[in-house]
C-alpha positions in Angstrom: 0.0 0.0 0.0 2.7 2.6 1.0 4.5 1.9 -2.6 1.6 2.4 -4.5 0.9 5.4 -2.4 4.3 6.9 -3.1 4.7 5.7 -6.6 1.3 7.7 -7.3 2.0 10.9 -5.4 5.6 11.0 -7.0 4.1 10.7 -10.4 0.8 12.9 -10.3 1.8 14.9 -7.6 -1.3 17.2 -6.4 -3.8 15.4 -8.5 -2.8 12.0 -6.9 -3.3 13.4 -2.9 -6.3 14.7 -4.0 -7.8 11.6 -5.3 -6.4 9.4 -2.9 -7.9 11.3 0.1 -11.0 11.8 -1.6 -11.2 7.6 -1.5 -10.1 7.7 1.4 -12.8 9.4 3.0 -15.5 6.9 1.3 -13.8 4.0 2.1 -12.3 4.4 5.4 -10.1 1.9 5.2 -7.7 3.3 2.9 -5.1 5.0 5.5 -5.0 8.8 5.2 -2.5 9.1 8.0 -0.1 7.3 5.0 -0.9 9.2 2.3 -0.2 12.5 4.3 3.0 11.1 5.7 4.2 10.3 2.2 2.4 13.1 1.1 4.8 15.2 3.5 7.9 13.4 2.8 7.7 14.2 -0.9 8.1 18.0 0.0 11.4 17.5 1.0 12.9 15.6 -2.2 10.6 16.7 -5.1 8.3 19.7 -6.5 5.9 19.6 -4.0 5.5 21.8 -1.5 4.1 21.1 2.1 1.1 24.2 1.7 0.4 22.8 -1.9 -0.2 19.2 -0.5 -2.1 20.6 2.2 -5.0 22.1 0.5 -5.2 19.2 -1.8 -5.4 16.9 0.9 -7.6 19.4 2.4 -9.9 19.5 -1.1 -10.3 16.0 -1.6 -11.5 15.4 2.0 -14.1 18.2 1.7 -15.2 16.4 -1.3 -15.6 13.6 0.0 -17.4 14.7 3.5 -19.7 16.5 0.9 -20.8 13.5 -0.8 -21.1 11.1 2.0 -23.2 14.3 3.9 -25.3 14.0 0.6 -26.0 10.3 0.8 -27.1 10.9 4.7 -29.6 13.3 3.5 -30.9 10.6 0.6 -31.5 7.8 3.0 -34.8 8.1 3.8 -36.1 8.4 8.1 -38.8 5.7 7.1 -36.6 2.6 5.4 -33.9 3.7 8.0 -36.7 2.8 10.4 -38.0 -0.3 8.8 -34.7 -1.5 8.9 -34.2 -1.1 12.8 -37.5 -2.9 12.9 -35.8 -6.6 11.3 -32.6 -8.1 12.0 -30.2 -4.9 11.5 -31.9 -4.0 14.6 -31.7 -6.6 17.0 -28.0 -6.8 15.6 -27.2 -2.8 17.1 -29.8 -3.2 19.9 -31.3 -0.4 18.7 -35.3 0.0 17.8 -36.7 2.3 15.4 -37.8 5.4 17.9 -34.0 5.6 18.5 -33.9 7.4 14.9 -35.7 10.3 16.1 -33.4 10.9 19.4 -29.8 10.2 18.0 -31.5 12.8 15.2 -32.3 15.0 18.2 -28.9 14.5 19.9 -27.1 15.3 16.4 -29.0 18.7 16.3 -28.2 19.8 19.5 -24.1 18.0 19.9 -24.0 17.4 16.3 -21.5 20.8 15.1 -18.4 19.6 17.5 -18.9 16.0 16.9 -18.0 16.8 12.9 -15.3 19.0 14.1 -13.5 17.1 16.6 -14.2 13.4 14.3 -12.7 15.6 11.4 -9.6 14.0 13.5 -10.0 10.8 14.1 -8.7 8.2 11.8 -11.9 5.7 10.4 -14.9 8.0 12.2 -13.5 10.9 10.6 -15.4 10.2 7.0 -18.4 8.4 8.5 -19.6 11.5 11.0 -20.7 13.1 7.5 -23.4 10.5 7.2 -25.2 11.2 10.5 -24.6 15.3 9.8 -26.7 14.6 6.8 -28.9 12.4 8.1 -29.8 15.0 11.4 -30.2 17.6 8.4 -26.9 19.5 10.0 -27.4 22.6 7.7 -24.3 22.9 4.8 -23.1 25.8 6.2 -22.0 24.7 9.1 -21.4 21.1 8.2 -18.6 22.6 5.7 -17.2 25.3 8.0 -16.4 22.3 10.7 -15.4 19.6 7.7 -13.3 22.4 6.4 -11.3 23.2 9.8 -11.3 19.8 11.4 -9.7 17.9 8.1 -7.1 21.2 8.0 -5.7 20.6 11.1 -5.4 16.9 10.4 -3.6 17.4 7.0 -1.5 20.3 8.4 -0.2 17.8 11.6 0.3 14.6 9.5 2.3 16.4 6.0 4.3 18.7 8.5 4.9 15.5 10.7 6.2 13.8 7.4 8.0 16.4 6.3 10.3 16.3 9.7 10.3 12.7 9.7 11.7 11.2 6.8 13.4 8.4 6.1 11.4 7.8 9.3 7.9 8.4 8.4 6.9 4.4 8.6 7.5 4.6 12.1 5.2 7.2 12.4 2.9 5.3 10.3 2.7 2.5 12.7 2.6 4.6 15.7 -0.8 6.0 14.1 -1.8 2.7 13.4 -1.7 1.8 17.0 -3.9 5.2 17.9 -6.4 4.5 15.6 -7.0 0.5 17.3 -6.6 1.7 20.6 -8.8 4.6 20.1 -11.5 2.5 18.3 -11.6 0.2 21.2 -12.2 3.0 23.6 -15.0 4.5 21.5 -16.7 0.8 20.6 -16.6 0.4 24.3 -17.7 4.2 25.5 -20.5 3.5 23.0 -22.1 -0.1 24.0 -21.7 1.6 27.7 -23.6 4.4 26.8 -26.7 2.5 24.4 -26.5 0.1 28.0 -27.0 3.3 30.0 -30.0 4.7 28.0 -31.3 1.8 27.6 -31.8 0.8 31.4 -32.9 4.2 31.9 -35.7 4.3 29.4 -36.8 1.3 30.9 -37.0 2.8 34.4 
């Protein structure tokens, strides 16, 4: 991955960190802690410059928040709600009333959860579906998109850019954040649907 990553960059420059964040924000998977760390190496041994790959990191992740915002606001409240009725429900432990709070809670905590998951690796694509989904006005949406993914491109090409040669090592010190981070948040999360749940019930 990290050879086709630098091969691509080094050959399309701008264009290529563009694209590749862009697919990296709808399908998480794809590692944009690498492609910013390559991203940021190249500075320092070709054309590119660091503000250069910034902004078209920074492009391609609006881009893609946009769309993924976009498809939020598609899927409609009533086969979203049909489905928590069958076996995707019982499979989250969630029921189809929850739609309406989480929607509620999005309105109200919504704006810094896009900001602050703007910087987390894996959430930071997906919050754009529930933005869309709460109906998170663009405005706003883009603003905090805008800002978040800037600070997380400007950290990781800068961080490149100093390390290196060394920039793998970095790579796999991200990697660990992201599990470890993950875990927390999978477990913070079944904690807090347990929470609601046995208070609803009271």
């Amino acid at each position: 991955m990290q050879g086709l990553i630098l091969e691509l960059i080094g050959e399309y420059g701008y264009l290529a960190v563009f694209l590749l964040i862009l697919t990296e924000n709808l399908f998480p998977p794809i590692p944009s802690e690498v492609i910013l760390l390559v991203g940021g190496v190249m500075t320092a041994c070709t054309r590119l410059n660091v503000a250069g790959v910034i902004g078209a990191a920074t492009a391609g992740a609006v881009l893609g928040a946009v769309l993924l915002y976009q498809a939020g606001r598609l899927i409609p409240e009533e086969a979203l709600e049909r489905a928590l009725r069958g076996r995707f429900g019982k499979l989250l432990h969630m029921q189809a009333e929850d739609v309406a709070l989480a929607k509620s809670w999005f309105r109200k905590k919504g704006k810094a959860a896009v900001f602050l998951c703007r910087m987390v690796p894996l959430v930071r694509s997906l919050i754009s579906i529930p933005a869309g989904l709460a109906g998170l006005r663009m405005g706003p949406f883009l603003l905090l998109t805008t800002a978040g993914s800037l600070i997380w491109n400007t950290a990781l090409v800068c961080l490149g850019r100093a390390a290196g040669n060394s920039w793998e090592r970095v790579s796999a010190a991200f990697g660990l954040y992201s599990d470890l981070f993950l875990m927390v948040l999978g477990s913070t999360a079944v904690l807090a649907v347990l929470i609601w749940r046995a208070r609803k019930g009271e």
